[in-house]
PDB file of N, CA, C and O in Angstrom:
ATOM      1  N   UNK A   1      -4.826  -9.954  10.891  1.00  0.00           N
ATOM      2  CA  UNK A   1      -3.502  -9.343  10.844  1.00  0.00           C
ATOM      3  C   UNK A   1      -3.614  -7.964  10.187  1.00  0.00           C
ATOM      4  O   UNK A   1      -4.450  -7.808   9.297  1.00  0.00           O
ATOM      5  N   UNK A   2      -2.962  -7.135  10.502  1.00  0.00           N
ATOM      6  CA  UNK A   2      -2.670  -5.669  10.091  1.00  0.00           C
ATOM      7  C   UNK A   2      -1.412  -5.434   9.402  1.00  0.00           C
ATOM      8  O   UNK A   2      -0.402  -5.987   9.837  1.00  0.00           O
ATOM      9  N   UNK A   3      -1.353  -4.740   8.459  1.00  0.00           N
ATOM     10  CA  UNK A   3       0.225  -4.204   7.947  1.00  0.00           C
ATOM     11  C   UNK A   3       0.147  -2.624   8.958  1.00  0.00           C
ATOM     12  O   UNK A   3      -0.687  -1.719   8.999  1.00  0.00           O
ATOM     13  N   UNK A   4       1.663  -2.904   9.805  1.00  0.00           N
ATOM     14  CA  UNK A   4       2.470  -1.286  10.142  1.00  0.00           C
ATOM     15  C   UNK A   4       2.408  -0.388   8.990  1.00  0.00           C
ATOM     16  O   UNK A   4       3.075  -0.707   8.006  1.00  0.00           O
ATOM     17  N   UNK A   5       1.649   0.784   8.952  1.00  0.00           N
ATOM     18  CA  UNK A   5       1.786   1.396   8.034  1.00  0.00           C
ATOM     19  C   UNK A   5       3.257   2.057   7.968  1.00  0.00           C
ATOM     20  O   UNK A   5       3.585   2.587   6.906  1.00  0.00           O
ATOM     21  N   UNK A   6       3.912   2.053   8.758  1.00  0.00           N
ATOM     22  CA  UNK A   6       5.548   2.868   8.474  1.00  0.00           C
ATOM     23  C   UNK A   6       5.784   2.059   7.849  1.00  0.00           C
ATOM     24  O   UNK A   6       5.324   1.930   6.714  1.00  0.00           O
ATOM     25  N   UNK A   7       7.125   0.716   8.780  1.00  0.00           N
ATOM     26  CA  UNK A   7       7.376  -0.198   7.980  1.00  0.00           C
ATOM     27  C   UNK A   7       6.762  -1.307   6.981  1.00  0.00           C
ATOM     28  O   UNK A   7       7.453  -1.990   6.226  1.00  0.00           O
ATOM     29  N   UNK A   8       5.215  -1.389   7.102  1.00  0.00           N
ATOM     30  CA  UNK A   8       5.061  -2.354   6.573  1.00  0.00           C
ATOM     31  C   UNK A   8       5.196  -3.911   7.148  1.00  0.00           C
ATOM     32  O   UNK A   8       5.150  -4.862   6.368  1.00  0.00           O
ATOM     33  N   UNK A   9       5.333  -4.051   8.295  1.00  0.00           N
ATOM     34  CA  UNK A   9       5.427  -5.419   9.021  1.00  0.00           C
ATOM     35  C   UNK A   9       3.999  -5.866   9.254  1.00  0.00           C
ATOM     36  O   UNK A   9       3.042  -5.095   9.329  1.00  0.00           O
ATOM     37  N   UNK A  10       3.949  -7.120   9.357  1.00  0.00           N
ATOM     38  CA  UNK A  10       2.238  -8.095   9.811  1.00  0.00           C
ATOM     39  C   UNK A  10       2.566  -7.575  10.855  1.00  0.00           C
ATOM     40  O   UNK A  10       3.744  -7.460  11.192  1.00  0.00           O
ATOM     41  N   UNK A  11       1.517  -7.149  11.587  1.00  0.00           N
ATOM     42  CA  UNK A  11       1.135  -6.940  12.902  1.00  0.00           C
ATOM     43  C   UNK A  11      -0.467  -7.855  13.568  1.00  0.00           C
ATOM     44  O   UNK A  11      -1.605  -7.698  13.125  1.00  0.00           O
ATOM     45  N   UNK A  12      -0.237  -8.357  14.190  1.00  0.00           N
ATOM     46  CA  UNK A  12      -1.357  -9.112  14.843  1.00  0.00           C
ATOM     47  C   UNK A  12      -2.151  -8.361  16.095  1.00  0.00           C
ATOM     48  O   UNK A  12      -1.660  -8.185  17.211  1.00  0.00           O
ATOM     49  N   UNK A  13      -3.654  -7.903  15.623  1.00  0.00           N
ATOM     50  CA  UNK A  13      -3.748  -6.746  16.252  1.00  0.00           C
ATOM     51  C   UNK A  13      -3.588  -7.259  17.770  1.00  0.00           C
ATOM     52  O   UNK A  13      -2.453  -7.041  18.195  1.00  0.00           O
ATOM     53  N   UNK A  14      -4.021  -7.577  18.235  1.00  0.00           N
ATOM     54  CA  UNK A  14      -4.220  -8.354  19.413  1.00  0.00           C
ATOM     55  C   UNK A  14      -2.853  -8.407  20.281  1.00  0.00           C
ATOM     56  O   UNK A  14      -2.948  -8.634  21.488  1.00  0.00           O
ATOM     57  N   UNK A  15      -1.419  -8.175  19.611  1.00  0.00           N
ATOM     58  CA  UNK A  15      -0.234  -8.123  20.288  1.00  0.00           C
ATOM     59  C   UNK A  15       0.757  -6.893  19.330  1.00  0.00           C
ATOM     60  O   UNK A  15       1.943  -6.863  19.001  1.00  0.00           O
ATOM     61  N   UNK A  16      -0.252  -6.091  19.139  1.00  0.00           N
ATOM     62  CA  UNK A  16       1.005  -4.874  18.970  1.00  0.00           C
ATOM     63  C   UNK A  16       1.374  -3.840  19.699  1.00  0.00           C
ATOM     64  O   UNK A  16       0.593  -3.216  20.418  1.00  0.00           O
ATOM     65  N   UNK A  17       2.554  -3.590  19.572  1.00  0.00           N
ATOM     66  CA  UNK A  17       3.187  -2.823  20.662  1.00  0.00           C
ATOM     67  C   UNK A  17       2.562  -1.270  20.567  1.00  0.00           C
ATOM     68  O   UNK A  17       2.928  -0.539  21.487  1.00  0.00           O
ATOM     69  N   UNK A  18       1.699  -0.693  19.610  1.00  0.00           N
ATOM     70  CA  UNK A  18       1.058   0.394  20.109  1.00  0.00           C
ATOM     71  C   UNK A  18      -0.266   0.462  19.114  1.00  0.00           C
ATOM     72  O   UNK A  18      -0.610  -0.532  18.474  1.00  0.00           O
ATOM     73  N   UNK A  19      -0.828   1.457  19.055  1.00  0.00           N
ATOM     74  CA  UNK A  19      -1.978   1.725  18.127  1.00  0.00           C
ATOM     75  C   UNK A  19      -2.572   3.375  18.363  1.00  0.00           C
ATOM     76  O   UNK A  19      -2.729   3.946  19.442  1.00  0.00           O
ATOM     77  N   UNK A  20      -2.815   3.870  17.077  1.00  0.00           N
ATOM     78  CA  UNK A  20      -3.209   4.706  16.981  1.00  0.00           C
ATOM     79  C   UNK A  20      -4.366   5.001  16.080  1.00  0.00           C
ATOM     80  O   UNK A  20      -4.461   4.279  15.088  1.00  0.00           O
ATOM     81  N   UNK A  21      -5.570   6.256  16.314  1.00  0.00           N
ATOM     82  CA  UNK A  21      -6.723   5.939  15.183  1.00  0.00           C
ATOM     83  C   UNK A  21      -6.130   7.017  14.648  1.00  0.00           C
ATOM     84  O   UNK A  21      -5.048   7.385  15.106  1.00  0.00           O
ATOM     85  N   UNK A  22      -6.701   7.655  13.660  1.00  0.00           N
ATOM     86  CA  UNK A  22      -6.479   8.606  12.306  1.00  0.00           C
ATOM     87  C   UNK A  22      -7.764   8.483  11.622  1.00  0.00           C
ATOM     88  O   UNK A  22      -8.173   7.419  11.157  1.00  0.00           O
ATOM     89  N   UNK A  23      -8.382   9.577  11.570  1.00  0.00           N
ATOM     90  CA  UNK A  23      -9.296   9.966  10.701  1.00  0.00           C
ATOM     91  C   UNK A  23     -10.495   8.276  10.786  1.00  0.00           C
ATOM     92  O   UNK A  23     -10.672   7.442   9.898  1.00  0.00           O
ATOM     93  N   UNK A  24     -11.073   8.327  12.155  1.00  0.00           N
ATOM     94  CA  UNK A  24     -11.681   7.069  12.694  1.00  0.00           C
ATOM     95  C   UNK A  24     -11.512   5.114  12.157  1.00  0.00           C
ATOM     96  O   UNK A  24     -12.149   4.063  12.230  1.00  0.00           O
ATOM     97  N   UNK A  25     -10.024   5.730  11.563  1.00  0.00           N
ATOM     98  CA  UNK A  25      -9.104   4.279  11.434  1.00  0.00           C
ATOM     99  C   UNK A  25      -8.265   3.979  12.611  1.00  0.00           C
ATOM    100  O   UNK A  25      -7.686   4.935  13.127  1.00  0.00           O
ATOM    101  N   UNK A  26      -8.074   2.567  13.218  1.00  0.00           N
ATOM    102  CA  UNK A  26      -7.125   2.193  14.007  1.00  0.00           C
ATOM    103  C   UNK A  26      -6.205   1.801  12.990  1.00  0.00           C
ATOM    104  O   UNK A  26      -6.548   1.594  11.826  1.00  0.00           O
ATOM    105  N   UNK A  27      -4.553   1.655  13.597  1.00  0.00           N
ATOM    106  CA  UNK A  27      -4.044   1.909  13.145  1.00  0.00           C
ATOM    107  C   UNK A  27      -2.621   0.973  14.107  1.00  0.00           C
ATOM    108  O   UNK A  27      -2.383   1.437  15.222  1.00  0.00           O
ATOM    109  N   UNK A  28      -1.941  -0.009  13.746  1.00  0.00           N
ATOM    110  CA  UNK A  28      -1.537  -1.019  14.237  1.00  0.00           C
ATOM    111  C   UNK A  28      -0.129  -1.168  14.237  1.00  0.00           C
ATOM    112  O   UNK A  28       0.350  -1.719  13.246  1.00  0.00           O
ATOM    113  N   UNK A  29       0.682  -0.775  15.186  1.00  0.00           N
ATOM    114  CA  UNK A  29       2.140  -0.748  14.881  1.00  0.00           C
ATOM    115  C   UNK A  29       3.016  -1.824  15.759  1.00  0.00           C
ATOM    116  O   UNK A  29       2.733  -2.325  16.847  1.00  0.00           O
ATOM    117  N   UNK A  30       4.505  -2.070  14.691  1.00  0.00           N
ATOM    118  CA  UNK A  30       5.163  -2.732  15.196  1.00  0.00           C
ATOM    119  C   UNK A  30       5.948  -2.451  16.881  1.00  0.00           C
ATOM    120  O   UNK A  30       5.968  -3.091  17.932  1.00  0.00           O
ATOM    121  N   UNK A  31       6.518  -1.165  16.416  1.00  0.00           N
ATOM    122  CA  UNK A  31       7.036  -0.764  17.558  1.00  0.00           C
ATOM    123  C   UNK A  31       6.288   0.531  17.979  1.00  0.00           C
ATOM    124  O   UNK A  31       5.405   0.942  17.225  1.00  0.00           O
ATOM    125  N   UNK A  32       6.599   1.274  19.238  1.00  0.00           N
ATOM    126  CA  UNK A  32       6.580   2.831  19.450  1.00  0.00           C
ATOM    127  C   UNK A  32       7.337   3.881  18.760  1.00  0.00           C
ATOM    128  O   UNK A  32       7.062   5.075  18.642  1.00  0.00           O
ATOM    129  N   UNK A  33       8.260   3.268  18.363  1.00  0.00           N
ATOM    130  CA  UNK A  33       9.023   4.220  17.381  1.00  0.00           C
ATOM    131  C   UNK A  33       8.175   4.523  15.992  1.00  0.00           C
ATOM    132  O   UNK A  33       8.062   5.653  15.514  1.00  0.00           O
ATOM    133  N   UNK A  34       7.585   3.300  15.413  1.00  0.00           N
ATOM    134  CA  UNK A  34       6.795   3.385  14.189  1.00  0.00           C
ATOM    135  C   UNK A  34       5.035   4.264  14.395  1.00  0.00           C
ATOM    136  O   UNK A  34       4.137   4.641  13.642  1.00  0.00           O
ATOM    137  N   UNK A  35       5.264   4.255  15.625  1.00  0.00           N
ATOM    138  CA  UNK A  35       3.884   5.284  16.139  1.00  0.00           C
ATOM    139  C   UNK A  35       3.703   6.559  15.860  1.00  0.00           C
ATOM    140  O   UNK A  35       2.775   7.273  15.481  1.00  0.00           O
ATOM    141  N   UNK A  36       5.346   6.724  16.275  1.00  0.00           N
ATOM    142  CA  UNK A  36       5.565   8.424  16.747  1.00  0.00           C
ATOM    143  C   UNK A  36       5.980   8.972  15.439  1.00  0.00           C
ATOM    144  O   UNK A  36       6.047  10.185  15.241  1.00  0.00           O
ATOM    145  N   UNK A  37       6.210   8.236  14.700  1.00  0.00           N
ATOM    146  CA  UNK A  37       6.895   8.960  13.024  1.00  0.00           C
ATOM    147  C   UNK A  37       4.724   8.568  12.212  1.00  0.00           C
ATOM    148  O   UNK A  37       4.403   9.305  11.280  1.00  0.00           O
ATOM    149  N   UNK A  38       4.024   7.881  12.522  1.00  0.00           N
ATOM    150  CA  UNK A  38       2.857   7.706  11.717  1.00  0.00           C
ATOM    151  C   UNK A  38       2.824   9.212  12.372  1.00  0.00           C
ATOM    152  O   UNK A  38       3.411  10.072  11.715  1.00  0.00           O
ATOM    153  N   UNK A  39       2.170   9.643  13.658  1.00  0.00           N
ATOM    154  CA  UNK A  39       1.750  10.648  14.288  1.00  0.00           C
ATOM    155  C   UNK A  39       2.125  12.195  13.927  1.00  0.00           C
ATOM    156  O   UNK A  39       1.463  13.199  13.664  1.00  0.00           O
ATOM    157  N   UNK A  40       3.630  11.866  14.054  1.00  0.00           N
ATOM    158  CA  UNK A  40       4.174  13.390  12.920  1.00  0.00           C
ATOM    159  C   UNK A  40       3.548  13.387  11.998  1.00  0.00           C
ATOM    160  O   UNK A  40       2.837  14.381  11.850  1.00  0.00           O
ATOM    161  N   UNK A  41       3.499  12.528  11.151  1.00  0.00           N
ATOM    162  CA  UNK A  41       3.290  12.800   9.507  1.00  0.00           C
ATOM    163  C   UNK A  41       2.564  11.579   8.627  1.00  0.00           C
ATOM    164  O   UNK A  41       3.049  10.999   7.656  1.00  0.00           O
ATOM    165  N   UNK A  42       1.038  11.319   9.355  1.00  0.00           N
ATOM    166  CA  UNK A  42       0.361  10.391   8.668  1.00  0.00           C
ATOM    167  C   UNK A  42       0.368  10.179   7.320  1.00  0.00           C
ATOM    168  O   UNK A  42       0.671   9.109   6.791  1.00  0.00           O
ATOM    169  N   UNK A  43       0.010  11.273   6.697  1.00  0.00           N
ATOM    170  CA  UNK A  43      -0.446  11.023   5.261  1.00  0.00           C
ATOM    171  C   UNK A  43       0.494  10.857   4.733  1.00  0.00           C
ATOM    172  O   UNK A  43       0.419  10.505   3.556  1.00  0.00           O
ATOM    173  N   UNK A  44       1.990  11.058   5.442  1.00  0.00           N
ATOM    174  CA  UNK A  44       3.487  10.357   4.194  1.00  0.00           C
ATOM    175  C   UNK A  44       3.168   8.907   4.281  1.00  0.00           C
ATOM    176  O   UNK A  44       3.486   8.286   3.267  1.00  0.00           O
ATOM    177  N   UNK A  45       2.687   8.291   5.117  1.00  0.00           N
ATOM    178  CA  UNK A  45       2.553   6.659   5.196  1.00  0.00           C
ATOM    179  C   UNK A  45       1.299   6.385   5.027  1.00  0.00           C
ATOM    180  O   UNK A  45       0.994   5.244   5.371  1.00  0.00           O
ATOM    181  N   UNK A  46       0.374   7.104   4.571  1.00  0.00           N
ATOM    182  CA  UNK A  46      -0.785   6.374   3.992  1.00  0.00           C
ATOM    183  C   UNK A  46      -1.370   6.732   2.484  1.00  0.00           C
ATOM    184  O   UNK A  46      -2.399   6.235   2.027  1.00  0.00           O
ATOM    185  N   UNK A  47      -0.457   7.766   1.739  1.00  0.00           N
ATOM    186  CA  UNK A  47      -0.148   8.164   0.115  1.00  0.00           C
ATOM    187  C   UNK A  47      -0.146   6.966  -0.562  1.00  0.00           C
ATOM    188  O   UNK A  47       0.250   5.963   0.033  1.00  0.00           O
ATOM    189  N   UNK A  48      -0.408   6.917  -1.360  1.00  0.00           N
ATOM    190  CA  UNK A  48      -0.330   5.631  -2.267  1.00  0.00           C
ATOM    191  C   UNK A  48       0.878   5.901  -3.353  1.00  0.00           C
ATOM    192  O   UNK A  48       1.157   5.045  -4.192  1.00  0.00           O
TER     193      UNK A  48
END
């Protein structure tokens, strides 16, 4: 299982609705909407 880095939802890689890599990480999202906001602006959702 994966956490959506936007929201934060379990994502099961195997049935998520999109994916993206970043800096040779995949990257596992709930929806397409949560894709296109990682894609604008990764590093706001991967800051600690």
């Amino acid at each position: 299982m994966a956490k959506d880095p936007v929201c934060k939802m379990t994502v099961a890689e195997n049935q998520a609705a999109a994916t993206a890599v970043y800096q040779g990480t995949t990257y596992y999202f709930c929806a397409v909407g949560c894709k296109r906001a990682f894609e604008q602006s990764p590093e706001k959702y991967l800051s600690k």
